[in-house]
C-alpha positions in Angstrom: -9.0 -14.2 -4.1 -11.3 -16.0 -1.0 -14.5 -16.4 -1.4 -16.4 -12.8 -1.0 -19.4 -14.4 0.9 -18.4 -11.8 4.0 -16.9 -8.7 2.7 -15.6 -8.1 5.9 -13.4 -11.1 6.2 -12.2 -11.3 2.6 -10.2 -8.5 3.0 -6.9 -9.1 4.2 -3.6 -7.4 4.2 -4.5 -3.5 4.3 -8.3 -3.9 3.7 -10.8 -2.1 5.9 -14.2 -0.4 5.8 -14.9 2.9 4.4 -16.9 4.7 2.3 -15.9 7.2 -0.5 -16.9 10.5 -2.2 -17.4 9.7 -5.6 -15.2 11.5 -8.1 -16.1 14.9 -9.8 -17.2 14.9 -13.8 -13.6 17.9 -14.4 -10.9 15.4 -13.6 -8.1 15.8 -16.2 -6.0 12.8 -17.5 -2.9 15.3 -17.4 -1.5 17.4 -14.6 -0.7 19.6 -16.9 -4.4 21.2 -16.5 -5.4 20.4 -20.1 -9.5 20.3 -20.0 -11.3 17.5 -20.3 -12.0 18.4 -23.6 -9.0 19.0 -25.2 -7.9 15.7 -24.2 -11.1 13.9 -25.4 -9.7 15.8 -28.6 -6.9 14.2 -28.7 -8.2 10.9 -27.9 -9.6 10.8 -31.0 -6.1 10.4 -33.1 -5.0 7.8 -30.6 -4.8 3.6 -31.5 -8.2 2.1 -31.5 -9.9 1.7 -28.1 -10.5 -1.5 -26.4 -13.8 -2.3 -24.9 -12.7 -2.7 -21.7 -9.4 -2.9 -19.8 -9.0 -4.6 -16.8 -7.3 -3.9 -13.4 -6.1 -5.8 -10.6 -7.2 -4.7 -7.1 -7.8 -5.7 -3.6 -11.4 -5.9 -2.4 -13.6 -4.2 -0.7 -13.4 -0.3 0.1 -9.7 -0.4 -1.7 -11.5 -1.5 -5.0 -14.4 1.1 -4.8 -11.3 4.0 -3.8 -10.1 3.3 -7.4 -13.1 3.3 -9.0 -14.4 6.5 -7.2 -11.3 8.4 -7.8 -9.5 6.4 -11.1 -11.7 4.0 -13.2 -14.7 6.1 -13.4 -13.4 8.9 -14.3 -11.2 7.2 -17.0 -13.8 5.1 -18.4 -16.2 9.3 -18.7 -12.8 10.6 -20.5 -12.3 7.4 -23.0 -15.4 5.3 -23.1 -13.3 2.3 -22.6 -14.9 0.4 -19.5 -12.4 -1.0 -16.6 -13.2 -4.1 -15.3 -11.7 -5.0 -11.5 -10.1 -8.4 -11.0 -9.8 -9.0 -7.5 -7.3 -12.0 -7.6 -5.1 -11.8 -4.3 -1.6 -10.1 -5.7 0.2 -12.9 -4.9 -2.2 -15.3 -6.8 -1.7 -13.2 -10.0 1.8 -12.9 -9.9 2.4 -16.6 -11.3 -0.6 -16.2 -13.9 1.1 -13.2 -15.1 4.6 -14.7 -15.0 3.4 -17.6 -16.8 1.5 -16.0 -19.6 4.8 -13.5 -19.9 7.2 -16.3 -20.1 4.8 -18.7 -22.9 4.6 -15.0 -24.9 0.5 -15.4 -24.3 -1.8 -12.3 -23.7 -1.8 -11.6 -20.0 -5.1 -11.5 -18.1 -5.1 -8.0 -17.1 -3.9 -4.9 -18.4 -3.3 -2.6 -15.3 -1.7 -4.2 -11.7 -2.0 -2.3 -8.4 0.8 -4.0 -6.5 2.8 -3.7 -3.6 5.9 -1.9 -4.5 8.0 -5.0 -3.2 5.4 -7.7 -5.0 5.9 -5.8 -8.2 9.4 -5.6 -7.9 9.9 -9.2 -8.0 8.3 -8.9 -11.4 10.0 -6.6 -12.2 13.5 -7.9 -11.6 12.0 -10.8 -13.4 11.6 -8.8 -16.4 7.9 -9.2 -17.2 6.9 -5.3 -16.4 6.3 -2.8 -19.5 8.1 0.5 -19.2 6.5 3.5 -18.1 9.0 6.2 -18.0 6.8 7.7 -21.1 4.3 9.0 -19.1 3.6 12.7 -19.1 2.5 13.0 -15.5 5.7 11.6 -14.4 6.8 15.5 -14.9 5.1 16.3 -12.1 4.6 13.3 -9.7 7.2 13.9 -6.5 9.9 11.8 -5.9 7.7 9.2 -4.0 6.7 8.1 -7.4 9.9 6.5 -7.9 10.6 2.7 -6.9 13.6 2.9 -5.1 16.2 0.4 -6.2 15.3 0.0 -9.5 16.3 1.8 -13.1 13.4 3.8 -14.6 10.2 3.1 -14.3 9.0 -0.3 -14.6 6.9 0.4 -11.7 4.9 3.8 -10.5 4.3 4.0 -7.3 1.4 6.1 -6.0 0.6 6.5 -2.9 2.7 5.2 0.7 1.8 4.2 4.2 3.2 3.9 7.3 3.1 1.0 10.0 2.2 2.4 13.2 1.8 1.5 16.6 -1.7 1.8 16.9 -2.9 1.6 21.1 -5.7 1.7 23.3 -5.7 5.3 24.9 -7.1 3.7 27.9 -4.6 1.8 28.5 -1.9 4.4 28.6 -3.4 6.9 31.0 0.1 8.6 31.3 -0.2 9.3 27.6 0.8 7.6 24.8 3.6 5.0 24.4 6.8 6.1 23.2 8.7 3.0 22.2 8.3 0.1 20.4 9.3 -1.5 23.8 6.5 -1.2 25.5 5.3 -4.7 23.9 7.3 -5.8 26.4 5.9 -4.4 29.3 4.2 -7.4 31.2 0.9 -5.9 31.4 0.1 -6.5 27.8 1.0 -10.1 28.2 -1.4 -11.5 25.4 -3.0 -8.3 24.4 -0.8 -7.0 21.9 -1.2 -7.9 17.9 1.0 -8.4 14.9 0.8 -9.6 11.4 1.0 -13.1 10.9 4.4 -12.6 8.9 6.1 -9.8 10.8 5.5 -7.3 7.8 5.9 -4.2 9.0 8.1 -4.7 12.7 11.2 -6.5 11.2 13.1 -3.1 10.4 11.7 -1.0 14.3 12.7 -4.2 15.6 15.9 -3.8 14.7 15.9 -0.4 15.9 14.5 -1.3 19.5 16.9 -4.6 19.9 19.8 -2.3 19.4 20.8 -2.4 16.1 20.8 -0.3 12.3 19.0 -0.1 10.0 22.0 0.2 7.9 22.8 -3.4 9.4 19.9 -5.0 6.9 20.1 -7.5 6.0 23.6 -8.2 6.7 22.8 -8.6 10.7 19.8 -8.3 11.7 20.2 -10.7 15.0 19.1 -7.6 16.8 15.4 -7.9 15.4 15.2 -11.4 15.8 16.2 -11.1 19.4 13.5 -8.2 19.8 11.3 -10.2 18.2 12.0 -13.2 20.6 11.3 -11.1 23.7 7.8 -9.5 22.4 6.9 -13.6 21.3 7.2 -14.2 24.8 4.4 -11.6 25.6 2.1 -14.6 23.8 1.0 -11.9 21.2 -2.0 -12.4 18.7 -0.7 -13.3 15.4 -3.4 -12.0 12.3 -4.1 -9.7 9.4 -6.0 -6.2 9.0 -9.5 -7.2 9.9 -8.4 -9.3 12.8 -6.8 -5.8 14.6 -10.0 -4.1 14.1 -12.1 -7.0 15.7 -9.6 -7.2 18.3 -9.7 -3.7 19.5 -13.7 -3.2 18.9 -13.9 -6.4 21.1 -11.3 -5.2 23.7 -8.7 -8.3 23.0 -5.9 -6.0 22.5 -4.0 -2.3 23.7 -1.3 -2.6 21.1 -1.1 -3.7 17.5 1.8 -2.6 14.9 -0.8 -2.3 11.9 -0.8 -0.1 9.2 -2.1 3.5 9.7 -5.2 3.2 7.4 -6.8 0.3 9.0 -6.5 1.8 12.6 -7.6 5.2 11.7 -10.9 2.9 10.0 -10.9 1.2 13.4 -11.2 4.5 15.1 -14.1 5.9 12.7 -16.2 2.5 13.1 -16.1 3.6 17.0 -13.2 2.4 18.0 -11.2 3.8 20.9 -7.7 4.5 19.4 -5.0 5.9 18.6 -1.6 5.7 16.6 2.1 7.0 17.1 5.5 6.6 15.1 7.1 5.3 18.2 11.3 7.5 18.4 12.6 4.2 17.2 10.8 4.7 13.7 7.6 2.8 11.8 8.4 1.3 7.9 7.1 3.0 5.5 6.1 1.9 2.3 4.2 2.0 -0.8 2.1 0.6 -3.3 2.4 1.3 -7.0 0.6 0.2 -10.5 2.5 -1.4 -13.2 1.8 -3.6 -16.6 2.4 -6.9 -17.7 4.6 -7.3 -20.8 2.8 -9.0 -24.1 -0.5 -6.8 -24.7 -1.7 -5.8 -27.9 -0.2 -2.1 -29.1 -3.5 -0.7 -28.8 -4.2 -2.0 -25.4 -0.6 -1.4 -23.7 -1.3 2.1 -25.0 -4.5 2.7 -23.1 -3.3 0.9 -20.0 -0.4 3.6 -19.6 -2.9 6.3 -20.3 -5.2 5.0 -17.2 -2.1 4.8 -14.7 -1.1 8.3 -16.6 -4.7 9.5 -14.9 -3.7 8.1 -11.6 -1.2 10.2 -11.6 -3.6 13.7 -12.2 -4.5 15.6 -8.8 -8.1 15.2 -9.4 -7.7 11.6 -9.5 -5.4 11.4 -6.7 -7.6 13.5 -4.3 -10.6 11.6 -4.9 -8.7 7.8 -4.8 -6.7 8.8 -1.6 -9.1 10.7 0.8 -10.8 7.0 1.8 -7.5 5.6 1.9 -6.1 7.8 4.4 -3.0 7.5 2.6 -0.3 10.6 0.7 -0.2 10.6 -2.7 2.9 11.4 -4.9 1.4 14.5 -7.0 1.8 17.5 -5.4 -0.9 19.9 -3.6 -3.2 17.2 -2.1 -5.2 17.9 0.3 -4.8 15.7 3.7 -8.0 14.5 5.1 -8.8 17.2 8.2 -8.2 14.0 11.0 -4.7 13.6 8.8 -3.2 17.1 9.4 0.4 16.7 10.7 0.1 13.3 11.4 3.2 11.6 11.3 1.8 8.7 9.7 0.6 11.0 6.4 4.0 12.2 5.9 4.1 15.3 3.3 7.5 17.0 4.4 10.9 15.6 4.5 11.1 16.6 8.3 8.2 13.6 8.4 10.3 11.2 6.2 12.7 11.7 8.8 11.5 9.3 11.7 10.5 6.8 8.9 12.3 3.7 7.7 12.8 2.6 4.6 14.5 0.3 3.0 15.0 -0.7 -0.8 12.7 -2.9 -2.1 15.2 -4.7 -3.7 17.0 -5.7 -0.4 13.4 -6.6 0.4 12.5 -9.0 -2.3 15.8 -10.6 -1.7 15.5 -11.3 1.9 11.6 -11.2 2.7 10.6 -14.6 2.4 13.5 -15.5 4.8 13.0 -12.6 7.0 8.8 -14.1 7.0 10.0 -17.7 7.9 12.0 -16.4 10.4 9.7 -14.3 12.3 7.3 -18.0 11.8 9.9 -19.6 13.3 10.4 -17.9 16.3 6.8 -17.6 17.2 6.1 -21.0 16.7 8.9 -22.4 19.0 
């Protein structure tokens, strides 16, 4: 994790700047609408309680999302405290790995994850099984990694990558296409991640190809990709889109819907579409490390089982922006058929996805590449 001196600028990949409600003393650890306590109850037969467990996260408005909707309600029902690490994902992965492969105790209990990050691990065989959760009875098919067996993964929540614009700059209304990074009058004001995540697969799309085609041929996205580098865009990561836009650097940005919609509630003029040519979608998802004590791995699966509860859900989401994957949420009011909070298969419809399988097989190449191309 960088050095939190700014907590603006430590947050990269999908951090941005919200606050949120803090969560409600009647959340249940079961869908099932047990009370709270009946299951306090039950508690009391389970393996002996750990002080504290502790959970990966990312930083800054992400972290205190959990805690609002998840950990603090978790640590009211149990009395077992949760303690945030906020090592970078991909700085934990080897620690984890590592402690895994010398049969050690891993340093954290809980990991929220990409989906793709923690399928790498999971292919590598260092994840715990969750398919014995109880909430996974009523968690929508979202929940499910795709391209894996079972559960070694939940996932809990998805979002989409959006072409996020200045409204001021389309005074015919809003852009339709991916395409129209190409048009010439947003040579140098148009924004993408540093890596490409996010506009490989509607680049594909836009230069003419499938997505069926991945990642067999994907020469159509990299010769989309080599048009839009001659446009001379801005190359960055979450926070740089917002300071971009709030500074007027940029019309167009493929980012990821949470961090423009913060853009737009920090004052920032803009907006988002899912352009006819599709945005990714993707997810995020919470899964443990194999080699805790019995005790612990047991209380670990019963705080992602309390992700999984509505109450916790509602609370953990509405700052995010973002759709859960239990049933009867309710979407924040600026979220109501937005294409970006997808809730019906109708939305799925003009979304991509692809397995994250074919993703953890390919994505490092599929990164250098994208490097590649801008850099030459």
């Amino acid at each position: 994790m960088k050095d939190l001196k700014n907590p603006i600028l430590e947050m990269t990949r999908r951090r941005f700047l919200s606050a949120t409600a803090s969560i409600g003393s009647g959340a249940a650890l079961s869908a099932a609408g047990m009370s709270t306590v009946g299951l306090q109850g039950a508690f009391a037969a389970e393996p002996e309680k750990p002080k504290e467990i502790i959970v990966r996260a990312w930083g800054g408005s992400w972290v205190d999302s959990l805690k609002a909707g998840v950990s603090d309600s978790f640590t009211k029902l149990t009395g077992i405290a949760v303690r945030h690490d906020l090592t970078e994902d991909n700085e934990i992965q080897p620690k984890v790995w590592a402690a895994v492969a010398q049969k050690r105790v891993p340093p954290i209990h809980v990991n929220w994850d990409t989906t793709t990050n923690a399928t790498k691990s999971a292919l590598r065989g260092v994840t715990e099984d969750l398919s014995d959760l109880s909430n996974l009875a009523t968690v929508t098919e979202l929940a499910k990694p795709v391209g894996l067996d079972g559960y070694p993964i939940v996932n809990t929540y998805g979002y989409v990558y959006v072409l996020a614009y200045r409204p001021s700059a389309f005074p015919d209304g809003p852009p339709t296409s991916w395409k129209a990074l190409l048009d010439p009058k947003f040579k140098g004001r148009i924004a993408l991640y540093n890596d490409g995540i996010g506009f490989h697969f509607p680049a594909q799309v836009a230069g003419g190809g499938k997505i069926e085609d991945i990642p067999g041929n994907m020469q159509p996205a990299w010769d989309f990709i080599t048009k839009v580098k001659d446009q001379r865009p801005l190359l960055g990561e979450d926070p740089d889109f917002t300071n971009w836009f709030q500074n007027g650097e940029i019309d167009l940005a493929c980012t990821i819907s949470t961090n423009a919609r913060e853009a737009k509630k920090n004052g920032v003029d803009i907006k988002w579409v899912v352009p006819e040519e599709g945005a990714k979608f993707e997810t995020d998802g919470l899964w443990i490390p194999k080699g805790l004590p019995e005790n612990e791995l047991y209380w670990a699966k019963q705080y992602i089982n309390h992700a999984l509860t509505k109450d916790a859900q509602q609370v953990w989401l509405d700052g995010l922006g973002l759709p859960g994957v239990v049933s009867g949420l309710t979407p924040p009011a600026d979220l109501v058929g937005d294409p970006s909070y997808p809730t019906t298969p109708e939305d799925f419809k003009h979304l991509i996805r692809v397995s994250n399988k074919i993703q953890v097989e390919n994505e490092s190449a599929w990164f250098g590449k994208f490097k590649a191309i801008m850099q030459s």
